[in-house]
C-alpha positions in Angstrom: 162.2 89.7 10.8 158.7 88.6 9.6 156.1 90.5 7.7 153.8 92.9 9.0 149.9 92.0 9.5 149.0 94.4 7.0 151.1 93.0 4.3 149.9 89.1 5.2 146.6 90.3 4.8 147.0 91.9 1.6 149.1 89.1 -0.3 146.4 87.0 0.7 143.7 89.3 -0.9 145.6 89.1 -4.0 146.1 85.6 -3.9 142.4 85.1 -3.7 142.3 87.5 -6.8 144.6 85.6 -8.5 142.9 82.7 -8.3 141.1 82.8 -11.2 143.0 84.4 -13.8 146.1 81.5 -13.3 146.9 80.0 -16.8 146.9 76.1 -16.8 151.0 76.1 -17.5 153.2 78.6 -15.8 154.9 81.3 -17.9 158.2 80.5 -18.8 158.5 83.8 -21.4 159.8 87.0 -20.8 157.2 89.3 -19.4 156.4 92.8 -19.7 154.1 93.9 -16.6 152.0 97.1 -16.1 150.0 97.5 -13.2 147.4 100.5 -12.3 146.0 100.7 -8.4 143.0 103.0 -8.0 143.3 103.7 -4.5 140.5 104.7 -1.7 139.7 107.9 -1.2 139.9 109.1 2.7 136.3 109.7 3.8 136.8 113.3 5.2 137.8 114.5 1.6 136.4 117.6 0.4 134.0 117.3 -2.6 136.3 119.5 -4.1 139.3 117.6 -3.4 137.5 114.3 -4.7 136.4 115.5 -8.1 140.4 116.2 -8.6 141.5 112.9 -7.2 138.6 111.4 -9.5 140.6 113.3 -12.4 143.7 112.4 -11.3 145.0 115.9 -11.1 145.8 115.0 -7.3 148.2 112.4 -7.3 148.1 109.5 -5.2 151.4 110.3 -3.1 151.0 108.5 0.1 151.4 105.3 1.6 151.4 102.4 0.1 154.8 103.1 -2.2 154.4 101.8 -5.4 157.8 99.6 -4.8 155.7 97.9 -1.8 152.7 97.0 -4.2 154.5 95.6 -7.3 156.6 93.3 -4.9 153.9 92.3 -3.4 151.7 91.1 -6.3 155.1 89.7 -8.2 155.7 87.6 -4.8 152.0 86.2 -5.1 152.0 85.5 -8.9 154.8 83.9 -8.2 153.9 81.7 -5.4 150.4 81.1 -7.0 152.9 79.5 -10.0 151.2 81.9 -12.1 155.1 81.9 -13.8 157.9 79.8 -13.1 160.1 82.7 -11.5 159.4 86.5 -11.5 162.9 87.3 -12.9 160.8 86.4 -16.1 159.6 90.7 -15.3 161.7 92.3 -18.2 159.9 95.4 -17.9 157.4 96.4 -15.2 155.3 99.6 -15.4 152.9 100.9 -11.9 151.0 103.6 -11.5 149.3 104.5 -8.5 145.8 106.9 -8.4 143.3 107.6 -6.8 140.1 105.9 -6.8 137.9 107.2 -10.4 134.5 106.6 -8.8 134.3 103.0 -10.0 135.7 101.8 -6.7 139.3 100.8 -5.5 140.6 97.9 -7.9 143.9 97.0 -9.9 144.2 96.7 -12.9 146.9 94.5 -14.2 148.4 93.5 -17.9 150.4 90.9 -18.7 152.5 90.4 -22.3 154.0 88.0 -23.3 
């Protein structure tokens, strides 16, 4: 069973993210992950509704599940060699909200 369209296309938008931010030598350490994805807001949204999702007092509880998106970007840091082997993840923290008005992004932290 191979992977859906949708999941192709969005490994290889993180892998272009990626890019960039790959150190010179692969982690070899232990690594404690947190990840945060501000999520799009659905166009027909009230203006009500959007200032709380902006606040975060709606919660982004739809699809994608968070599982989905943290094996997704530890499957491309992994085959971008940002590390030698995700099983280096000792601890991984994701959150999941909706977009704050500075447009949809992740923001991801790495220590090490």
């Amino acid at each position: 069973m191979g992977k859906h369209k949708k999941q192709i296309e969005e490994e290889a938008w993180i892998g272009s993210f990626l890019q960039e931010h790959i150190p010179e030598e692969a982690i070899s350490k232990p690594v404690c992950l947190s990840i945060l994805c501000f999520m799009p807001i659905p166009k027909s949204t009230s203006k009500k509704k959007v200032y709380l999702m902006h606040s975060d007092i709606i919660k982004h509880i739809k699809k994608p599940d968070v599982d989905n998106l943290a094996k997704n970007l530890l499957d491309c840091m992994t085959k971008t060699r940002f590390w030698t082997d995700d099983n280096l993840v000792y601890s991984l923290d994701i959150r999941k909200r909706y977009d704050d008005g500075k447009g949809p992004r992740w923001i991801v932290s790495l220590d090490y």
